[in-house]
C-alpha positions in Angstrom: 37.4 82.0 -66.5 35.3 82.3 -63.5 36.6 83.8 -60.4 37.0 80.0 -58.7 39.5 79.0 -61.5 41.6 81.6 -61.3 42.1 81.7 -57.4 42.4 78.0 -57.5 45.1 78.8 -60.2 47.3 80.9 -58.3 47.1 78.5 -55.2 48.2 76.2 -57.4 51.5 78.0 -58.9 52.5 79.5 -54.9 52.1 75.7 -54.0 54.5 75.0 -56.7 56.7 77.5 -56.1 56.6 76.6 -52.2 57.1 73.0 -52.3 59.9 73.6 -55.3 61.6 75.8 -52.6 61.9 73.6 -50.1 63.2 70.8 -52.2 65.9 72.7 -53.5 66.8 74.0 -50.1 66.7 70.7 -48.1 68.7 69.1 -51.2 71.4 72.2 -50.8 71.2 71.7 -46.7 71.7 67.6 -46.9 74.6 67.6 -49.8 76.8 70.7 -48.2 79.8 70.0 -46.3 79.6 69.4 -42.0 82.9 71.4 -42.0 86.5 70.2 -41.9 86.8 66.7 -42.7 89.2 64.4 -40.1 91.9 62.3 -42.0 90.1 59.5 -41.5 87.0 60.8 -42.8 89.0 62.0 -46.2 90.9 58.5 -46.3 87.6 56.8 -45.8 86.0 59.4 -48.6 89.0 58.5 -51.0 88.5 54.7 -50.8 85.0 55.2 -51.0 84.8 57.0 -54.7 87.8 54.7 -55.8 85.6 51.7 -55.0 82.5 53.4 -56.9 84.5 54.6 -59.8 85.7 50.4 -60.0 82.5 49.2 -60.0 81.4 52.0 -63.0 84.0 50.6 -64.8 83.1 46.5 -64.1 79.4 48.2 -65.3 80.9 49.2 -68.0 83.2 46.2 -69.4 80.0 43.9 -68.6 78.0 45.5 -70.7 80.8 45.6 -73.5 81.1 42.1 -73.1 77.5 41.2 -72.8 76.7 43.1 -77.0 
């Protein structure tokens, strides 16, 4: 390996590393919590994942039914 390789090598894998980084730390800034949560906001939350976790399960029987 000529000098050229090997620099362009190691720009590569800090590149990697950097733009891996800041994934991962946007991703852990946009999904953590703002805080407390108002009733509302937990009532709205609740009806929320019940209406996702009915639709899974509609998915779900379709597919059954459609074998």
């Amino acid at each position: 390996m000529n000098l050229n390789q090997l620099v362009n090598m190691i720009a590569r894998m800090l590149t990697r590393r950097a733009v891996n980084w800041s994934i991962k730390k946007g991703t852990r800034q946009a999904t953590r919590g703002k805080g407390q949560q108002t009733a509302a906001n937990r009532q709205q939350a609740k009806v929320t994942r019940e209406a996702t976790k009915r639709a899974r399960q509609a998915a779900r029987l379709a597919r059954r039914i459609g074998r």
